[in-house]
PDB file of N, CA, C and O in Angstrom, chain B, residues numbered from 101:
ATOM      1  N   UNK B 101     145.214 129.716 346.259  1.00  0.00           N
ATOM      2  CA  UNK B 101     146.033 130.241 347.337  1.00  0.00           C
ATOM      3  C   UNK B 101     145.185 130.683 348.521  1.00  0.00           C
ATOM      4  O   UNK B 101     145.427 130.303 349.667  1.00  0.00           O
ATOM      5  N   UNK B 102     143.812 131.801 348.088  1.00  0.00           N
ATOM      6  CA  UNK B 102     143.018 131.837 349.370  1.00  0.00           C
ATOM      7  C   UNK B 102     142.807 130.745 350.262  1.00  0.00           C
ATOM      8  O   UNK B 102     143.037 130.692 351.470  1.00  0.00           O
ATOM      9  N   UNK B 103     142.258 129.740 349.369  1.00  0.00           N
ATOM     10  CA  UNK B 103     141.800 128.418 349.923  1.00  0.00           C
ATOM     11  C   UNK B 103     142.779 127.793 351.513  1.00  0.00           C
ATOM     12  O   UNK B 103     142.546 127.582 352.703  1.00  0.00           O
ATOM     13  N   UNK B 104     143.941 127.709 350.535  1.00  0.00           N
ATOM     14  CA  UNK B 104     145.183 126.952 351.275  1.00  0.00           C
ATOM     15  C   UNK B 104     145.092 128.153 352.873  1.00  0.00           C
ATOM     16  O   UNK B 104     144.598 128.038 353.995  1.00  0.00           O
ATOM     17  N   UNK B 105     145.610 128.880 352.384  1.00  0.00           N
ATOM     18  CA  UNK B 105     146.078 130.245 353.426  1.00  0.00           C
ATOM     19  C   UNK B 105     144.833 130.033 354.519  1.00  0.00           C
ATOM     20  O   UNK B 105     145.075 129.783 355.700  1.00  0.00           O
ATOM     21  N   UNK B 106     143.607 130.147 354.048  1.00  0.00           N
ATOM     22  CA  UNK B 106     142.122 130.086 355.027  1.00  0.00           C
ATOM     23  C   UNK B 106     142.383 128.742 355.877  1.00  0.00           C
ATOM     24  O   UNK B 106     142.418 128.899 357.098  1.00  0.00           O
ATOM     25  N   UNK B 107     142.600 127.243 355.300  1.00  0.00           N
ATOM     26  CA  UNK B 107     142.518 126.369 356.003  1.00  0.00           C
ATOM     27  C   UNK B 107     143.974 126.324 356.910  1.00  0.00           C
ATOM     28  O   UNK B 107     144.120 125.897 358.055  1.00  0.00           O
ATOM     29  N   UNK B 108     144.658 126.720 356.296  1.00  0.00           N
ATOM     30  CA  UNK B 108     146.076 126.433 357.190  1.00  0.00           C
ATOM     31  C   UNK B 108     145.712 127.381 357.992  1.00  0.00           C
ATOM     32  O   UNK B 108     144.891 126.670 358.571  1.00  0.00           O
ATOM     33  N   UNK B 109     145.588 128.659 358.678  1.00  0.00           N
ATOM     34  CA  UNK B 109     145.221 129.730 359.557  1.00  0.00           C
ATOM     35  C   UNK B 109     144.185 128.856 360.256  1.00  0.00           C
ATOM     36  O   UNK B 109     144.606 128.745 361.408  1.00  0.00           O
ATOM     37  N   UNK B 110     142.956 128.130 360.131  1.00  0.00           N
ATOM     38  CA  UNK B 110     142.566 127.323 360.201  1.00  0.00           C
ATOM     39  C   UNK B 110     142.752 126.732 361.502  1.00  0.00           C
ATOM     40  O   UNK B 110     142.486 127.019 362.669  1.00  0.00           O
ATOM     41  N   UNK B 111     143.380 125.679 360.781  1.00  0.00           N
ATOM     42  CA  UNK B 111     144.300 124.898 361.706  1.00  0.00           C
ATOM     43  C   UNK B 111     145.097 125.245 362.454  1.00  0.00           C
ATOM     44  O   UNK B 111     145.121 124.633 363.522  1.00  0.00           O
ATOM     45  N   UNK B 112     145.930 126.176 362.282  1.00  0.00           N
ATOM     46  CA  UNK B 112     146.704 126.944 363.333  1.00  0.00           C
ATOM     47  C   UNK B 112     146.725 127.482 364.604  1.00  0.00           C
ATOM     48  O   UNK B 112     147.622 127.654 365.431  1.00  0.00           O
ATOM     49  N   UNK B 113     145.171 127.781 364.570  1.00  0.00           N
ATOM     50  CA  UNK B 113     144.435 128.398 365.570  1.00  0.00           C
ATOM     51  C   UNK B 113     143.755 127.613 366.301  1.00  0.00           C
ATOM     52  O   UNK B 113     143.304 128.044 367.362  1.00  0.00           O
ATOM     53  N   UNK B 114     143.581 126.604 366.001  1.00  0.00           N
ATOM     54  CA  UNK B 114     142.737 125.339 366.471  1.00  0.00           C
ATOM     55  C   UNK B 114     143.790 123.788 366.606  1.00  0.00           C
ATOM     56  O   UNK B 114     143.402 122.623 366.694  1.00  0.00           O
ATOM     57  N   UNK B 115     145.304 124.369 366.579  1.00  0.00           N
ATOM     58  CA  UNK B 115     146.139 123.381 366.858  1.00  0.00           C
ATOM     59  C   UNK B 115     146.038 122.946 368.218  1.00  0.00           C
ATOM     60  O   UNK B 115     146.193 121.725 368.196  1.00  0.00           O
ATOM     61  N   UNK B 116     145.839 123.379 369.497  1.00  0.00           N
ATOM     62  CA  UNK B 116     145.945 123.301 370.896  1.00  0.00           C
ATOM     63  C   UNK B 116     144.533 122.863 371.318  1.00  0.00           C
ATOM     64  O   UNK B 116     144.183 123.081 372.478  1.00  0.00           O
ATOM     65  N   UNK B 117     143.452 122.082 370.200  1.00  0.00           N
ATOM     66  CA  UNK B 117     142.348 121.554 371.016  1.00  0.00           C
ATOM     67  C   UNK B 117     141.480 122.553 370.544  1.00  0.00           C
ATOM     68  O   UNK B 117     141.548 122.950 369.381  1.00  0.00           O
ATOM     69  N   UNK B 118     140.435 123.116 371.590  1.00  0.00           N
ATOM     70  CA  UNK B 118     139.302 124.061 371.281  1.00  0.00           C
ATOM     71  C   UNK B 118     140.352 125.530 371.288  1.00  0.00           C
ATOM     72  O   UNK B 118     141.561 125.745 371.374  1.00  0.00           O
ATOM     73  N   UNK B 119     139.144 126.319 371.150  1.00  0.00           N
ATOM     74  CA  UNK B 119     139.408 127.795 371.769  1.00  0.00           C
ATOM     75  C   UNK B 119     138.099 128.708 371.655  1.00  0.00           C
ATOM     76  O   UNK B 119     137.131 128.694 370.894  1.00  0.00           O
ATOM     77  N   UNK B 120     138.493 129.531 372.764  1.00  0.00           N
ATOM     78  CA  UNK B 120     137.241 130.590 372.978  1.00  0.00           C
ATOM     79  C   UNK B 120     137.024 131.136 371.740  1.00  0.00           C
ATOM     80  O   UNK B 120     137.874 131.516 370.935  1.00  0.00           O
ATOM     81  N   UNK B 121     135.494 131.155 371.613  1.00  0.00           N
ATOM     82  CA  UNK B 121     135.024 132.119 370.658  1.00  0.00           C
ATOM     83  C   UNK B 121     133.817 133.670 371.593  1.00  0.00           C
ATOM     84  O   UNK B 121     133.409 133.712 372.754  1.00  0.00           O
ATOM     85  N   UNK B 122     133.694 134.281 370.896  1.00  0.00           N
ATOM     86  CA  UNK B 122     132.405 135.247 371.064  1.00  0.00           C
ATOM     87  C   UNK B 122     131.298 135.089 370.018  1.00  0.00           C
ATOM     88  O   UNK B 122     131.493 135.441 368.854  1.00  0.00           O
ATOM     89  N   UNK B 123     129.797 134.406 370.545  1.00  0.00           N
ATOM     90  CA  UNK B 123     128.797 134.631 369.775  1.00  0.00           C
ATOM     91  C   UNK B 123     128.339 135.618 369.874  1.00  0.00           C
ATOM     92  O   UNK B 123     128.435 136.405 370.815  1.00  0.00           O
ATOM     93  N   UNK B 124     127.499 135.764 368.447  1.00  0.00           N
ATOM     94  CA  UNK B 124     126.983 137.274 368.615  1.00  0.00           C
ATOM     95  C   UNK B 124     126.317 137.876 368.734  1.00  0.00           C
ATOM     96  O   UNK B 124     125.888 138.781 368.019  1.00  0.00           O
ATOM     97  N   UNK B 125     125.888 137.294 370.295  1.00  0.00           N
ATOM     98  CA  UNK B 125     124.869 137.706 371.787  1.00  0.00           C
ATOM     99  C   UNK B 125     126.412 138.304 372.803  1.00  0.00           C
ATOM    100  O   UNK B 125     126.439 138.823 373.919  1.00  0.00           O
ATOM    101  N   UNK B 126     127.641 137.931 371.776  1.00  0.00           N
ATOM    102  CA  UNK B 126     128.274 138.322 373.262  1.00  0.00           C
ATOM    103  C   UNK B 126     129.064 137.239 374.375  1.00  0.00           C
ATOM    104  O   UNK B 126     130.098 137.319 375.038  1.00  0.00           O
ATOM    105  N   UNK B 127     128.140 136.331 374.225  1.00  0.00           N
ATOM    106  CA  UNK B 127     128.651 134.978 375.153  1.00  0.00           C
ATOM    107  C   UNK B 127     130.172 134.450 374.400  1.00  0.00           C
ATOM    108  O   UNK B 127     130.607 134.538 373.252  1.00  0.00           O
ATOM    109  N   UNK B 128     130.797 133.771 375.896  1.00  0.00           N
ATOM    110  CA  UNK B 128     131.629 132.999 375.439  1.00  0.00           C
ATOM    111  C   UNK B 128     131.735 131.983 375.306  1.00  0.00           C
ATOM    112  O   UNK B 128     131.778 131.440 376.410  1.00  0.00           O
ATOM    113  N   UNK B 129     131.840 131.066 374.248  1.00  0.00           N
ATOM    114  CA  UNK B 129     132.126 129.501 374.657  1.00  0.00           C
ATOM    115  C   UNK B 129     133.308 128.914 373.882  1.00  0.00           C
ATOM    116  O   UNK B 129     134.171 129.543 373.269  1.00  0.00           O
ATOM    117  N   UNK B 130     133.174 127.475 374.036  1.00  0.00           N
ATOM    118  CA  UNK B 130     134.379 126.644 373.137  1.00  0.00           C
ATOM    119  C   UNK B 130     134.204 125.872 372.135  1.00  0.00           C
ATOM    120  O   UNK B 130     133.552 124.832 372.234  1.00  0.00           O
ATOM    121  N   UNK B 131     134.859 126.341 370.832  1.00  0.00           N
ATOM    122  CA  UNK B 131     134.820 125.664 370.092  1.00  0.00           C
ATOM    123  C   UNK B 131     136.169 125.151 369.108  1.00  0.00           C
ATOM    124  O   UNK B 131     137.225 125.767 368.965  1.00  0.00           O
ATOM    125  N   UNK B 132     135.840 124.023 368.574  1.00  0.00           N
ATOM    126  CA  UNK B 132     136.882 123.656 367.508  1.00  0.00           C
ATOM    127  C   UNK B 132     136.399 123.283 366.061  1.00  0.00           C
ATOM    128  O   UNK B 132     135.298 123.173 365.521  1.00  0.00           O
ATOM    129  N   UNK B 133     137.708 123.135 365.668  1.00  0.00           N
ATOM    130  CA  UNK B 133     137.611 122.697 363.740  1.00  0.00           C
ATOM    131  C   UNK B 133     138.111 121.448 363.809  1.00  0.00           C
ATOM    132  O   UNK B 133     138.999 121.138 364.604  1.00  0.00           O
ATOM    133  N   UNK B 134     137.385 120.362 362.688  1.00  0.00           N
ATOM    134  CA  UNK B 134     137.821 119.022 362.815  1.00  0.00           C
ATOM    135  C   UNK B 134     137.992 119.299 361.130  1.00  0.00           C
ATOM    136  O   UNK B 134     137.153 119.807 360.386  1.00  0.00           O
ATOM    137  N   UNK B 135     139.139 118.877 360.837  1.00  0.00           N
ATOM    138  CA  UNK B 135     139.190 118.489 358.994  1.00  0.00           C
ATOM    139  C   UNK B 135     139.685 117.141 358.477  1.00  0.00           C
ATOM    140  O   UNK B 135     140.797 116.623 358.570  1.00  0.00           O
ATOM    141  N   UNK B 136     138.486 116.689 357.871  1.00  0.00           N
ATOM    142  CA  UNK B 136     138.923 115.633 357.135  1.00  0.00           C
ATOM    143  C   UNK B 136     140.058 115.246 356.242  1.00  0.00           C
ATOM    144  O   UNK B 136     140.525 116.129 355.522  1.00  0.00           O
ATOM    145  N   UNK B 137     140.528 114.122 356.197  1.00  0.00           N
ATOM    146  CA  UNK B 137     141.813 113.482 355.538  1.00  0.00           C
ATOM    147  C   UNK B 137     141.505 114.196 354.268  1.00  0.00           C
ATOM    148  O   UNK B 137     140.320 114.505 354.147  1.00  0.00           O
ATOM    149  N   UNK B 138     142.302 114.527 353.294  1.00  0.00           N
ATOM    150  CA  UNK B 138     142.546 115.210 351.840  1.00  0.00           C
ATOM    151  C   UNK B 138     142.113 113.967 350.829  1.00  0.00           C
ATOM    152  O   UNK B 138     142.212 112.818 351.260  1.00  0.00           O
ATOM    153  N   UNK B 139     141.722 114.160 349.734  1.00  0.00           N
ATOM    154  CA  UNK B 139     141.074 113.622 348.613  1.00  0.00           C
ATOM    155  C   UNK B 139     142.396 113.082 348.003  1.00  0.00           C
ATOM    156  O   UNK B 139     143.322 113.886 347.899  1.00  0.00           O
ATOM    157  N   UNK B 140     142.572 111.854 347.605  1.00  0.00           N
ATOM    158  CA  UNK B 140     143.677 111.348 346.885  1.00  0.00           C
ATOM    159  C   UNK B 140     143.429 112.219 345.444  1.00  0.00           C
ATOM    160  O   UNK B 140     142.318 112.696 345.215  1.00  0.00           O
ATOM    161  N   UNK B 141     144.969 112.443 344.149  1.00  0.00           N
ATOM    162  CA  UNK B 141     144.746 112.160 343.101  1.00  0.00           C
ATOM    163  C   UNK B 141     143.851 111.916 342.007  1.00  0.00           C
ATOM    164  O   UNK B 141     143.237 112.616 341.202  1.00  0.00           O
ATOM    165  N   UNK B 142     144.024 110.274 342.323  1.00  0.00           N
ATOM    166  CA  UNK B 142     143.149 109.583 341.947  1.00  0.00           C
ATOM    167  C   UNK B 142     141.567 109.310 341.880  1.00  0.00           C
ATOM    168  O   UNK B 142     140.931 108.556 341.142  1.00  0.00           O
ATOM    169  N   UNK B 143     141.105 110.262 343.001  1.00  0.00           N
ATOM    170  CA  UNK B 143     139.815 110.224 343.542  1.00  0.00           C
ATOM    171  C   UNK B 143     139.302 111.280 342.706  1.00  0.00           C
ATOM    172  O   UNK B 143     138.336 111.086 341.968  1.00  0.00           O
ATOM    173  N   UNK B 144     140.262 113.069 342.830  1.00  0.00           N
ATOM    174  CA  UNK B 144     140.299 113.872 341.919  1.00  0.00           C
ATOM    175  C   UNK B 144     139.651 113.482 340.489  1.00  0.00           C
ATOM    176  O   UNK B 144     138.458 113.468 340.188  1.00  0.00           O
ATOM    177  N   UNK B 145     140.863 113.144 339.631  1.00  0.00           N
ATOM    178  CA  UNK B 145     140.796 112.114 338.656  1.00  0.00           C
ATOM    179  C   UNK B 145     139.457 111.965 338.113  1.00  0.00           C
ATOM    180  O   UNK B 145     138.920 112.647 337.240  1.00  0.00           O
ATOM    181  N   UNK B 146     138.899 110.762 338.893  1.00  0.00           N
ATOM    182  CA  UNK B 146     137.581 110.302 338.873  1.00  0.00           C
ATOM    183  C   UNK B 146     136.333 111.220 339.190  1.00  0.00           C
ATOM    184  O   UNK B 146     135.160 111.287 338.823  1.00  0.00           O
ATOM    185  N   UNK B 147     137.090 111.825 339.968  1.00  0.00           N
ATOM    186  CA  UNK B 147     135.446 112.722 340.143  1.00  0.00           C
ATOM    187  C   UNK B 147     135.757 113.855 339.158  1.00  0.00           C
ATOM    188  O   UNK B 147     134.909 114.746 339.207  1.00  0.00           O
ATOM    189  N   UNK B 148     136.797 114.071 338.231  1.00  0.00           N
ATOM    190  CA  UNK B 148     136.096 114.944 337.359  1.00  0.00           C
ATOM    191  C   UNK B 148     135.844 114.108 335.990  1.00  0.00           C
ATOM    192  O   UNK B 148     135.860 114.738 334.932  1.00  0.00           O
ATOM    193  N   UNK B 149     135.631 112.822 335.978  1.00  0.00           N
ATOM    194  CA  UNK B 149     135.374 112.384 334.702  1.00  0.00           C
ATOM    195  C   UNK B 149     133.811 112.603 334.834  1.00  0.00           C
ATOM    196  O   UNK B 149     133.306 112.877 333.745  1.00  0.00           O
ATOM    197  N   UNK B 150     133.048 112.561 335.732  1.00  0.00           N
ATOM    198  CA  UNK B 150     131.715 112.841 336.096  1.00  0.00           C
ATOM    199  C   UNK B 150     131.544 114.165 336.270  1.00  0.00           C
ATOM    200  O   UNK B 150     130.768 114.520 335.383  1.00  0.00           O
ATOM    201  N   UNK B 151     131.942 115.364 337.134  1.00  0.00           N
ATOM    202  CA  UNK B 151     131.595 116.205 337.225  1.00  0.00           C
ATOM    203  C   UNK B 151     132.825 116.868 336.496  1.00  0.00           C
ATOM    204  O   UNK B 151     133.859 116.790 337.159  1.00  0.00           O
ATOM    205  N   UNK B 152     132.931 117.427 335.425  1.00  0.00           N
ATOM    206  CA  UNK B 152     133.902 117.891 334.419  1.00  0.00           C
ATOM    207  C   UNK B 152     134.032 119.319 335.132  1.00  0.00           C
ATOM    208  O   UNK B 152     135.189 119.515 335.503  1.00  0.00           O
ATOM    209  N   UNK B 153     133.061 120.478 335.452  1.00  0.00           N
ATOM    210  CA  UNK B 153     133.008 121.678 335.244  1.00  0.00           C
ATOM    211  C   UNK B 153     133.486 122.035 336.709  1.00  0.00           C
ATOM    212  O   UNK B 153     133.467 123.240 336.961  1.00  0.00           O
ATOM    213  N   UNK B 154     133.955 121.105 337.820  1.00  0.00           N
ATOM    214  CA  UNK B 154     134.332 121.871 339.246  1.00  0.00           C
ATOM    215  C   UNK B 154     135.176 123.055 339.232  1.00  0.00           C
ATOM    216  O   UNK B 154     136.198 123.280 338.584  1.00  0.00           O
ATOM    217  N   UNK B 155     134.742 123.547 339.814  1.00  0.00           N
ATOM    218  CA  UNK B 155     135.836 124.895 340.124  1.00  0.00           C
ATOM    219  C   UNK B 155     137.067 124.568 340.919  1.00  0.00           C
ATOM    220  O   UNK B 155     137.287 123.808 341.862  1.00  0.00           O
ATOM    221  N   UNK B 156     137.872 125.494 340.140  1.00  0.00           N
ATOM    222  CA  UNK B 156     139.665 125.009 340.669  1.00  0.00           C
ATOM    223  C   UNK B 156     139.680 125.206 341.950  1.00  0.00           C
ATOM    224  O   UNK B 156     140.451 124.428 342.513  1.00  0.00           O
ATOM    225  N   UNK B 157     139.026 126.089 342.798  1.00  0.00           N
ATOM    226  CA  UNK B 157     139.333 126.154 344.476  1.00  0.00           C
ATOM    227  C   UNK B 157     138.982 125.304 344.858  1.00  0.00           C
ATOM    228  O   UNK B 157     139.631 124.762 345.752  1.00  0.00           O
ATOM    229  N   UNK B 158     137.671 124.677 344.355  1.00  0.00           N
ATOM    230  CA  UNK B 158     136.896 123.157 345.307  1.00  0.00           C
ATOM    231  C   UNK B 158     137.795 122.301 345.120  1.00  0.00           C
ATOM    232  O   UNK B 158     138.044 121.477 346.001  1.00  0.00           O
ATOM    233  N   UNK B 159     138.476 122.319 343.918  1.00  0.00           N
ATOM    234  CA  UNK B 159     139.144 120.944 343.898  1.00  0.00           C
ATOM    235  C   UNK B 159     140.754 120.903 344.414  1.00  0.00           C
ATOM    236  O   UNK B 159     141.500 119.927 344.345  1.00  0.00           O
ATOM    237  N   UNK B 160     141.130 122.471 345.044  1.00  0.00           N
ATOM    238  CA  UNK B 160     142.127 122.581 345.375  1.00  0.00           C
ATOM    239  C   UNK B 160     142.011 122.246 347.233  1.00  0.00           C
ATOM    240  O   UNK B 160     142.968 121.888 347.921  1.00  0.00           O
ATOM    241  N   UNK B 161     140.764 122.450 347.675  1.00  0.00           N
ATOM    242  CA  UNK B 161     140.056 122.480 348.843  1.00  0.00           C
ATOM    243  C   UNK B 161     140.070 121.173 348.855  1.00  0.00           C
ATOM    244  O   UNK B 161     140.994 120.871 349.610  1.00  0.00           O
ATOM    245  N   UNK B 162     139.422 119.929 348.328  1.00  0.00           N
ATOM    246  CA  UNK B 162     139.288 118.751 348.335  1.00  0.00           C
ATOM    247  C   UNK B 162     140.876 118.174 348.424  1.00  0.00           C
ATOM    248  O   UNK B 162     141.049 117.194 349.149  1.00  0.00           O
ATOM    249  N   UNK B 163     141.927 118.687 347.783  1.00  0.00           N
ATOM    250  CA  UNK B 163     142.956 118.220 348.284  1.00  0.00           C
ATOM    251  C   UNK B 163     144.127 118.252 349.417  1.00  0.00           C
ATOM    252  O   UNK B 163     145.151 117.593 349.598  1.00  0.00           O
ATOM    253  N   UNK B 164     143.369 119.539 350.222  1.00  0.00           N
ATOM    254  CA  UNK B 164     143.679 119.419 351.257  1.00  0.00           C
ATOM    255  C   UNK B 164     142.821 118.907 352.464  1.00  0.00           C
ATOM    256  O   UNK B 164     143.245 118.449 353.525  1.00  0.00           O
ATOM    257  N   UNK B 165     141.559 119.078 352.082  1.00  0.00           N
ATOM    258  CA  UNK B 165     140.739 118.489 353.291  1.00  0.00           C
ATOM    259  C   UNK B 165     139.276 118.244 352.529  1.00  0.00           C
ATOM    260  O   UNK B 165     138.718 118.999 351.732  1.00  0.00           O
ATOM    261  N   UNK B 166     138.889 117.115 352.963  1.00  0.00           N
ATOM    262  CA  UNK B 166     137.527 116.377 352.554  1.00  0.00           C
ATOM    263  C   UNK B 166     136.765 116.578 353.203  1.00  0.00           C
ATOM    264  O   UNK B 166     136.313 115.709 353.949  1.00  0.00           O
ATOM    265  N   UNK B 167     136.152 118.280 353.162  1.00  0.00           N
ATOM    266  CA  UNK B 167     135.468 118.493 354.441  1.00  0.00           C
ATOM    267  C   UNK B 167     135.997 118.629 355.768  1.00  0.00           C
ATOM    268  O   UNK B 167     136.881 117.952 356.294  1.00  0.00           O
ATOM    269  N   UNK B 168     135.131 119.908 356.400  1.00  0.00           N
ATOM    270  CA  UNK B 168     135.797 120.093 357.659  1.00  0.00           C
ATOM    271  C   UNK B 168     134.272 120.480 358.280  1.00  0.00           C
ATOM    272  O   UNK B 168     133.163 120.801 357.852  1.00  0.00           O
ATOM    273  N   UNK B 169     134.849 120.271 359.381  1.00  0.00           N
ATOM    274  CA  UNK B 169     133.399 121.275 360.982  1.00  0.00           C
ATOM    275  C   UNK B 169     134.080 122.057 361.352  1.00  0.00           C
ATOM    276  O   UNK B 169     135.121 121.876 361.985  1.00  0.00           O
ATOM    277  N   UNK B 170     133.552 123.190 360.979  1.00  0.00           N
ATOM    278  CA  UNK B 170     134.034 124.720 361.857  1.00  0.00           C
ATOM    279  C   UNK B 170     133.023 125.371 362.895  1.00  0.00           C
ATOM    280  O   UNK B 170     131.838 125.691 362.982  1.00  0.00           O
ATOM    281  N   UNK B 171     134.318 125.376 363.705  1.00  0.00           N
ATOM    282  CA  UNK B 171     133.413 125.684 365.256  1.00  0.00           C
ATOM    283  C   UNK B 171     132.353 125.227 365.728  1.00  0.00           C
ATOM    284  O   UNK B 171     131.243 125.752 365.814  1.00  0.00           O
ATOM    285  N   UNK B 172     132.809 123.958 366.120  1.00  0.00           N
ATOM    286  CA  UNK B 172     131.814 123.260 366.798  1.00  0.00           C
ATOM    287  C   UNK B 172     132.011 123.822 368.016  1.00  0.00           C
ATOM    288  O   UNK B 172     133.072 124.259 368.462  1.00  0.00           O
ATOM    289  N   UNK B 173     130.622 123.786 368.691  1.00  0.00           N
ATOM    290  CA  UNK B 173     130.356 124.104 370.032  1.00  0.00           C
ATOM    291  C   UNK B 173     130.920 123.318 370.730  1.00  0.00           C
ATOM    292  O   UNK B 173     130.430 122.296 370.251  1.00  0.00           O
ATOM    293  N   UNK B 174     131.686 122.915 371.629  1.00  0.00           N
ATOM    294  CA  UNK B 174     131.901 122.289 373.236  1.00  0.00           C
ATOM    295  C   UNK B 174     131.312 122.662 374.101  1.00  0.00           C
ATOM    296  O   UNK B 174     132.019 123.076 375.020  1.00  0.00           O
ATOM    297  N   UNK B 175     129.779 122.740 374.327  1.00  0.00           N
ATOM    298  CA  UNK B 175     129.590 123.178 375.443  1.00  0.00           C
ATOM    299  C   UNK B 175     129.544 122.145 376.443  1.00  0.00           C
ATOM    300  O   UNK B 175     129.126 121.054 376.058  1.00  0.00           O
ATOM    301  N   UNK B 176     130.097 122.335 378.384  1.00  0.00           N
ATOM    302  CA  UNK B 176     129.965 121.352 378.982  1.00  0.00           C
ATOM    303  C   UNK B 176     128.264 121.760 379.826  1.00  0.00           C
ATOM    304  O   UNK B 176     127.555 122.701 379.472  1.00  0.00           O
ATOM    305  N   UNK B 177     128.046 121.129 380.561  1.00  0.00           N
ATOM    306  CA  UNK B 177     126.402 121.179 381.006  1.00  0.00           C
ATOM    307  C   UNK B 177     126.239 122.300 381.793  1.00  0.00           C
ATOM    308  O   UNK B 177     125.354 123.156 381.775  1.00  0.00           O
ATOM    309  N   UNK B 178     127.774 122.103 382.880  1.00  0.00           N
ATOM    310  CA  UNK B 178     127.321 124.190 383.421  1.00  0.00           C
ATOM    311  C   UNK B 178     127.595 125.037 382.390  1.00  0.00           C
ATOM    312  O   UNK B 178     127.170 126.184 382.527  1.00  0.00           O
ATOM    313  N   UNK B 179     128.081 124.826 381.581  1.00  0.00           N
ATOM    314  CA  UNK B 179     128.419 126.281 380.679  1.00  0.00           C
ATOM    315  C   UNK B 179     127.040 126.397 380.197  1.00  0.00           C
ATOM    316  O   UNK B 179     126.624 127.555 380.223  1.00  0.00           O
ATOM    317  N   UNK B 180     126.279 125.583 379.796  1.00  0.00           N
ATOM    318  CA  UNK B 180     124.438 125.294 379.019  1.00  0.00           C
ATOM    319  C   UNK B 180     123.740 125.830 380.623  1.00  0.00           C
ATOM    320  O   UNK B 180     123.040 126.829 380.460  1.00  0.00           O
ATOM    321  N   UNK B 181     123.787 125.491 381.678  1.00  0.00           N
ATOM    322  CA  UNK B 181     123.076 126.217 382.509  1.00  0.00           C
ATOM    323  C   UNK B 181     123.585 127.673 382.919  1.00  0.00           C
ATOM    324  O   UNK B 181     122.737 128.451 383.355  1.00  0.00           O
ATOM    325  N   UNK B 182     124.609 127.999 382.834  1.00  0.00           N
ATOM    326  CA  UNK B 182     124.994 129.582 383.066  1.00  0.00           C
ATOM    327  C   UNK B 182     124.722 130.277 381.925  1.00  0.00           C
ATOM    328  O   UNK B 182     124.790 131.504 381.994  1.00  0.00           O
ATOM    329  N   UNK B 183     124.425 129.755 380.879  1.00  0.00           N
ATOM    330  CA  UNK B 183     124.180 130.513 379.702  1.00  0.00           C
ATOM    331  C   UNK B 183     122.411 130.828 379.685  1.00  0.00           C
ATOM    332  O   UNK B 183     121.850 131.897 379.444  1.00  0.00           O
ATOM    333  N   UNK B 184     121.939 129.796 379.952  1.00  0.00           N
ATOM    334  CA  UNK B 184     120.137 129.541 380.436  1.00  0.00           C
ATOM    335  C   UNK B 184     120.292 130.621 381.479  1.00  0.00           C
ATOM    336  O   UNK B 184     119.800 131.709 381.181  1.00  0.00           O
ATOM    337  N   UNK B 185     120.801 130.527 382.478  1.00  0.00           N
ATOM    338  CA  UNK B 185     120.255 131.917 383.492  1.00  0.00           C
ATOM    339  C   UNK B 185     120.705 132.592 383.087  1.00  0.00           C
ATOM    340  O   UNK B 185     121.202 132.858 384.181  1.00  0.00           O
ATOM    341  N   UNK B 186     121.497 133.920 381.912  1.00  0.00           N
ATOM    342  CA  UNK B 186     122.179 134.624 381.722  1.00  0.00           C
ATOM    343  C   UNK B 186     121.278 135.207 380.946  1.00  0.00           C
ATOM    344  O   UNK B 186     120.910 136.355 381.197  1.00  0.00           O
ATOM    345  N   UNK B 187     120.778 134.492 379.865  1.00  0.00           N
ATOM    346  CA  UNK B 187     119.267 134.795 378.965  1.00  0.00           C
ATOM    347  C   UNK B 187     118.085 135.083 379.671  1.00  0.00           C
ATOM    348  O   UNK B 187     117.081 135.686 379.292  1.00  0.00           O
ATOM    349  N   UNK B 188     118.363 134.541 380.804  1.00  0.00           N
ATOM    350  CA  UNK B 188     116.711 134.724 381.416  1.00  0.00           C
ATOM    351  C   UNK B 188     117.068 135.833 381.871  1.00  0.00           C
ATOM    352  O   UNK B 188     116.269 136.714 381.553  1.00  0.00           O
ATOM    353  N   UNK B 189     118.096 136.260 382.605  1.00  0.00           N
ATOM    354  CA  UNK B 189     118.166 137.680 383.142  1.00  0.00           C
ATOM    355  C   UNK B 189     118.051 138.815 382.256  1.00  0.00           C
ATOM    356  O   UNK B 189     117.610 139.842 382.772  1.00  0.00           O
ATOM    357  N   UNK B 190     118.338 138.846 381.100  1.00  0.00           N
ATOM    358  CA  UNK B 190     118.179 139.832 380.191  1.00  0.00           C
ATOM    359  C   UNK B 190     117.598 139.824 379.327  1.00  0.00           C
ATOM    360  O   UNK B 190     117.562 140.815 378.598  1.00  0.00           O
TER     361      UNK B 190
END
């Protein structure tokens, strides 16, 4: 249930494209979450005839998303140079 609840909030928040974050220097920039297509069944299945001992969240995680990128940076090239003079000043 954590699992589910974390990725759906997730996504929710990151439905409209990027969004501002705060790093923690303080700065602002943009980032998003990309999540991969969900693990069939069948794939399940198979990957525990090999790996028998997975834990029930991974494999509850794998069926909703096959991997994700959280908060990727967007930075565009002025946001990378206003951030460069912003450091140098302080």
């Amino acid at each position: 249930m954590f699992i589910e609840k974390t990725l759906q909030s997730l996504k929710e928040v990151n439905s409209h494209g990027s969004r501002t974050t705060v790093s923690n220097e303080g700065y602002l920039y943009e980032s998003t979450c990309k999540f991969n297509e969900s693990v069939s069944e069948n794939d399940i299945f198979h990957l525990l005839k090999t790996y028998r001992d997975l834990p029930s969240d991974y494999l509850k995680f794998l069926s909703l998303t096959n991997g994700c990128t959280l908060f990727q940076t967007l930075f565009t090239l002025e946001k990378m140079k206003f951030i460069k003079l912003m450091k140098s000043i302080s």
